[in-house]
Residue frames as a rotation matrix with the C-alpha (Angstrom) as fourth column:
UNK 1
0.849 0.395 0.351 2.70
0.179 -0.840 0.512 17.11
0.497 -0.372 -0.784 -21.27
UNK 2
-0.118 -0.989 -0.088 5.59
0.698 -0.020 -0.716 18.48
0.706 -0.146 0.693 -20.11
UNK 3
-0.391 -0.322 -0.862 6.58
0.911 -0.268 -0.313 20.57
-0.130 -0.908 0.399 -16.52
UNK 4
-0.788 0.162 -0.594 4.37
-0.126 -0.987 -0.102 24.13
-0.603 -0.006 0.798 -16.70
UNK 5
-0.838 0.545 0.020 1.91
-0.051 -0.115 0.992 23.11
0.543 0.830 0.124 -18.98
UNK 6
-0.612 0.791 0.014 -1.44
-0.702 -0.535 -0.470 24.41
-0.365 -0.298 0.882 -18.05
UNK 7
-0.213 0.707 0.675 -4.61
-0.127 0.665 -0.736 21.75
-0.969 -0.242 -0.052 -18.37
UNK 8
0.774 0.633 0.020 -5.54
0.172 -0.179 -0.969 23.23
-0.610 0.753 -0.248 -21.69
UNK 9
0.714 -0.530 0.458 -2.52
0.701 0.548 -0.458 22.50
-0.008 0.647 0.762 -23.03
UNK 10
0.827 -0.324 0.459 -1.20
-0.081 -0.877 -0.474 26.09
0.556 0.354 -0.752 -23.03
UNK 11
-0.098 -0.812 -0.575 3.07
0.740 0.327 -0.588 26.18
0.665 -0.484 0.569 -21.59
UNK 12
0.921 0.367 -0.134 3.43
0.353 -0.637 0.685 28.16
0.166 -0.678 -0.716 -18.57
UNK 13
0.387 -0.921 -0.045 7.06
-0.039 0.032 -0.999 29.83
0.921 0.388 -0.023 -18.58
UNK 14
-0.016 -0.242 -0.970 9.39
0.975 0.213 -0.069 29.54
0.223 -0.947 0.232 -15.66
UNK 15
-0.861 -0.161 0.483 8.98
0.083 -0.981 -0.177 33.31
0.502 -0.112 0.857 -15.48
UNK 16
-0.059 0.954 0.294 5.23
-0.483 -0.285 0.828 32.93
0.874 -0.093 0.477 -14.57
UNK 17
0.304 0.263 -0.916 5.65
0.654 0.641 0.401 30.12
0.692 -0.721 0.023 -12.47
UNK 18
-0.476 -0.826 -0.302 8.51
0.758 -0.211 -0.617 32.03
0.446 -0.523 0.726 -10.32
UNK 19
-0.495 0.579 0.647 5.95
-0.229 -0.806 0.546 34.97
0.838 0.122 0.532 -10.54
UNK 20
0.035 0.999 0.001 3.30
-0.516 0.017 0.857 33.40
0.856 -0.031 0.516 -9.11
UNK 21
0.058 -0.293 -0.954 5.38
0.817 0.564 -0.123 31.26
0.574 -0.772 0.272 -6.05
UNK 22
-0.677 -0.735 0.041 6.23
0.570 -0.560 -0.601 34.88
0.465 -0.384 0.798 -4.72
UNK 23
-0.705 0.590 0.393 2.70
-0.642 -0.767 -0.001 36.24
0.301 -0.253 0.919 -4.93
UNK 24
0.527 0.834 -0.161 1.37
-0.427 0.424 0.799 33.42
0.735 -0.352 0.580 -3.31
UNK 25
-0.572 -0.752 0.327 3.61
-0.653 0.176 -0.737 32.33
0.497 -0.635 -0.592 -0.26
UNK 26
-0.409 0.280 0.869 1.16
-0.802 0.344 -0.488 31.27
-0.435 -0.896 0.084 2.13
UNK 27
0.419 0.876 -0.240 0.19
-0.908 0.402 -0.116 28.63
-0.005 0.267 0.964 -0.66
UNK 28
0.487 -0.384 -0.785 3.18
-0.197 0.827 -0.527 26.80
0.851 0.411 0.327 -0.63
UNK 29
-0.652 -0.467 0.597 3.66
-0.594 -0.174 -0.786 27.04
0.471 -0.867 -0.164 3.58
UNK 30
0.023 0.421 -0.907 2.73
0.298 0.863 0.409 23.71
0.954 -0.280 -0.106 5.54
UNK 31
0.567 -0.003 0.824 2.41
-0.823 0.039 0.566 23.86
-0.034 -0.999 0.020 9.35
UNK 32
-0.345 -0.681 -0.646 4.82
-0.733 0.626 -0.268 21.40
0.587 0.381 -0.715 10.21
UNK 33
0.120 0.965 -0.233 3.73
-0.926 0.193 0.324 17.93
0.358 0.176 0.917 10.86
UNK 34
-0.489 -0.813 0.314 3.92
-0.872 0.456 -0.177 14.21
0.000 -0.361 -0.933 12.52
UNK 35
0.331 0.680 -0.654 2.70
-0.559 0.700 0.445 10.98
0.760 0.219 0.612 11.69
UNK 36
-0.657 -0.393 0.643 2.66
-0.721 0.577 -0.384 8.29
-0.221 -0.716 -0.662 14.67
UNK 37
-0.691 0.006 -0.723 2.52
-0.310 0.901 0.303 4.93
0.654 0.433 -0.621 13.56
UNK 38
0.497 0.645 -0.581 2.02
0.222 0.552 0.803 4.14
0.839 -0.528 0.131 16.63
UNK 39
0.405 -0.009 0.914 2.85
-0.525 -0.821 0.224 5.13
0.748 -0.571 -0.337 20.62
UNK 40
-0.032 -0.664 -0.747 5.21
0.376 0.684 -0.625 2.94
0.926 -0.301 0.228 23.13
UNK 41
0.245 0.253 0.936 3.98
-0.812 -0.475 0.340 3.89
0.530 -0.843 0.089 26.94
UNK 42
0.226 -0.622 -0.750 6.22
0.151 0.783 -0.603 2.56
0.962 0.023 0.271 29.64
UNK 43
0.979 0.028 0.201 5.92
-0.132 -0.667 0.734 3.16
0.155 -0.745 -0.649 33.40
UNK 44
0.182 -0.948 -0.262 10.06
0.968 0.127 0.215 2.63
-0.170 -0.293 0.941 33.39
């Protein structure tokens, strides 16, 4: 299976893809994010 290729086997061109990133922004927009391991609290 190669890059673009729909489930059902069918290729998706980079025209469609490109298509579809533009008319869908807000699917590919994260809030931006922070993992903490863990939290170091020091009364110095």
């Amino acid at each position: 299976m190669t890059l673009g290729t729909r489930t059902l086997g069918v290729a998706i061109s980079d025209e469609e893809i490109s298509e579809y990133y533009e008319n869908n922004p807000d699917a590919f927009i994260e809030e931006e994010t922070v993992i903490a391991e863990y939290v170091i609290l020091d009364k110095d």
